[in-house]
SELOLO-505346 format. One record per atom (N, C-alpha, C, O): residue in one letter; y, x, z. Coordinates in steps of 0.02 Angstrom, whole numbers, padded with zeros to 5 digits, always signed. Atoms other than C-alpha are relative to their C-alpha. Example, Ala and Ser with C-alpha at 12.3 -4.5 7.8 and 13.67 -1.06 7.14 Angstrom:
// SELOLO-505346
A-00059+00045+00000A-00225+00615+00390A+00060+00045+00000A+00059+00097+00033S-00059-00042-00003S-00053+00684+00357S+00055-00039+00037S+00110-00014+00045
//
This chain:
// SELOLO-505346
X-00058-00010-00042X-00905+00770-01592X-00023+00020+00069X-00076-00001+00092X+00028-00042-00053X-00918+00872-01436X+00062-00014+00047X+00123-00005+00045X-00059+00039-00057X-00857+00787-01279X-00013+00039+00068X-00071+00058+00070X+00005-00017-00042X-00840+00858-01117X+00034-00050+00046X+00081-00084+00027X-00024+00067-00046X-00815+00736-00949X+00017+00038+00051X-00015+00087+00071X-00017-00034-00060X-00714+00781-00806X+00004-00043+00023X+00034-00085-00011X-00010+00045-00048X-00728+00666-00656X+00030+00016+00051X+00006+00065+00080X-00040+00012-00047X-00597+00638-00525X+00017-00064+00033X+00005-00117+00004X-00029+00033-00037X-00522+00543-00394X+00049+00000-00002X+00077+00054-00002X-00097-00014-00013X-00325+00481-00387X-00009-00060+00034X-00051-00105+00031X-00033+00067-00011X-00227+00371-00290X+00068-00026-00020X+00120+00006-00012X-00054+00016+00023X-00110+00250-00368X+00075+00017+00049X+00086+00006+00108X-00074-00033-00028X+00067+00321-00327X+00043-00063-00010X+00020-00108-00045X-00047+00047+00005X+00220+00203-00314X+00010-00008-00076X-00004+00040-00112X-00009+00016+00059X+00266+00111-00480X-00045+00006-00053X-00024+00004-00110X+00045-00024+00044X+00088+00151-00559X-00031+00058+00008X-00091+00056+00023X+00017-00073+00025X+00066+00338-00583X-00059-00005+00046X-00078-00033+00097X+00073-00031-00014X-00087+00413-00576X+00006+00064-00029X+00007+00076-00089X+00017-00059+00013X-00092+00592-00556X-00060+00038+00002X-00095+00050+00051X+00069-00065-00005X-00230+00718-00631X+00020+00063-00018X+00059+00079-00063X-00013-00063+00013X-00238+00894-00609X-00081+00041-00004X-00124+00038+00040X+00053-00033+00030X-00375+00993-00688X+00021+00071-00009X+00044+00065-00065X-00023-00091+00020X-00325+01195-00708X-00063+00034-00053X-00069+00089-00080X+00075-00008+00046X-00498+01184-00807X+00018-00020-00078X-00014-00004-00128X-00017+00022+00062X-00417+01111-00943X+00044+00037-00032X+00086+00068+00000X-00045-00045+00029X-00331+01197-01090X+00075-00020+00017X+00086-00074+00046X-00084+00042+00008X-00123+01175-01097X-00013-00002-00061X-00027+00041-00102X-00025+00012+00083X-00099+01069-01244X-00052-00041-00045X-00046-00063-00102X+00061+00033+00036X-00280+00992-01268X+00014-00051+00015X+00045-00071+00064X-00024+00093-00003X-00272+00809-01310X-00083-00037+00045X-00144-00031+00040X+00061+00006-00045X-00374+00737-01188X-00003-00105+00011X+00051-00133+00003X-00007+00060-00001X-00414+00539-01165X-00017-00050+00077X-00075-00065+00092X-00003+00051-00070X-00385+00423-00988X-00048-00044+00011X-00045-00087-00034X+00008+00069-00012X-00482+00299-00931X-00007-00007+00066X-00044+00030+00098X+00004-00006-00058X-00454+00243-00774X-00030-00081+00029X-00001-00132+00010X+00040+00020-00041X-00581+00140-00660X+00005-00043+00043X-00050-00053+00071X+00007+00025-00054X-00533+00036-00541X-00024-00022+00073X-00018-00081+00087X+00033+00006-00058X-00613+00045-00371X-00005-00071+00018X+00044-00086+00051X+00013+00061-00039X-00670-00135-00323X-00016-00003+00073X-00012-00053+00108X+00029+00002-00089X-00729-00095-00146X+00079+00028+00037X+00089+00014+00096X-00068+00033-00059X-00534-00064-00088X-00002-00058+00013X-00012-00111-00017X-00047+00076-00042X-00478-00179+00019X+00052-00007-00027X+00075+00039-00060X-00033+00028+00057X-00358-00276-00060X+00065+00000+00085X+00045-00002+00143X-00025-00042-00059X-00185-00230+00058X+00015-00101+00000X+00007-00148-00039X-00005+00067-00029X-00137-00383+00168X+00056-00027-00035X+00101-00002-00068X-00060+00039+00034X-00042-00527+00122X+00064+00008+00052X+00056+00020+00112X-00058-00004-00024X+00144-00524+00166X+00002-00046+00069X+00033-00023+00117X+00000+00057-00031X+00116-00689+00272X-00027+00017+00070X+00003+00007+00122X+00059-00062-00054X-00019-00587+00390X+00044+00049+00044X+00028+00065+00102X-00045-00069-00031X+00117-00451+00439X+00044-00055+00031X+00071-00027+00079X-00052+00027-00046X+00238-00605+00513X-00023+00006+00073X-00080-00005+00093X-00003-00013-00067X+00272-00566+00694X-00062+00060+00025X-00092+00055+00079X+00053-00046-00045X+00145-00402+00713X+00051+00055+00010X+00022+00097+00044X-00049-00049-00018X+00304-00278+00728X+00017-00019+00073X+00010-00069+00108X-00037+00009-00071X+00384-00238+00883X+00064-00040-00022X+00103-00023-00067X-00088+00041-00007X+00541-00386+00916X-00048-00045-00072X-00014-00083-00107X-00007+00046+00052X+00444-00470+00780X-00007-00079+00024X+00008-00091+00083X+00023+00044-00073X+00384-00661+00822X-00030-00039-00068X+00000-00033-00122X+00049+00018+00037X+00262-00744+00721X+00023-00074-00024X+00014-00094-00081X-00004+00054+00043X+00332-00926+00728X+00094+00000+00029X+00122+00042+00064X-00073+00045-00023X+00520-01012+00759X-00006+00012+00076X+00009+00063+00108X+00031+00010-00089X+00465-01052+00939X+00012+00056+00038X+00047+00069+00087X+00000-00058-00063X+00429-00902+00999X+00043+00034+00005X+00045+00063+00059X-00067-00032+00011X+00596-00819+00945X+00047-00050+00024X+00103-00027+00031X-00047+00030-00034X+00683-00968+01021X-00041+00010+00068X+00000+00045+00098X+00013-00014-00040X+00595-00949+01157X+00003+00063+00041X-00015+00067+00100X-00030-00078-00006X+00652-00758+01165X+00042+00006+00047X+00050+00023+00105X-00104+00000-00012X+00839-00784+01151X-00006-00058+00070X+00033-00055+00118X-00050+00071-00056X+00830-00959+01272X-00016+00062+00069X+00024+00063+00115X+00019-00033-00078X+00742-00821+01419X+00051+00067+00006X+00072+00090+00058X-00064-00041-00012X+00871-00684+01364X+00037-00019+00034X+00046+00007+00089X-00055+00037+00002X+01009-00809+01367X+00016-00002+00100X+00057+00017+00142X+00002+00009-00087X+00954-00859+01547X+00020+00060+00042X+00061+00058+00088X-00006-00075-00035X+00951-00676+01608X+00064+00037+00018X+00083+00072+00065X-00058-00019-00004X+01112-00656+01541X+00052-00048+00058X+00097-00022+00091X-00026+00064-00035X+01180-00810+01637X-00020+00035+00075X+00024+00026+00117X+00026-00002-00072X+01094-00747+01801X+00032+00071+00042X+00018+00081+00101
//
């Protein structure tokens, strides 16, 4: 059996997909996947990590009461 290997790079797309494009390849040849996993990504941050790094965000209770009480005042003044 006579195999030929094409090696590429993809990045996972939303919901999974993984697109390959080859123009080297026939239309219509049955061809077989295997896909690799990169271990050396970084693994994306945890959800918990992103509290309070936005702009207006605030990392704990506190500091968002502590927001509104110096708004509050401002508004008062």
């Amino acid at each position: 059996m006579n195999k030929n290997v094409l090696k590429t790079r993809a990045v996972v797309k939303a919901g999974g997909l993984v697109e390959v494009r080859a123009p080297e390849l026939p239309t219509g040849v049955v061809v077989e996947v295997i896909v690799i996993v990169d271990t050396a990504s970084p693994d994306p941050p945890a959800l918990v990590s992103l509290l309070g790094a936005a702009r207006g965000g605030f990392a704990t209770v506190e500091d968002a009461n502590a927001f509104l009480r110096n708004e509050r005042d401002a508004w008062e003044s």
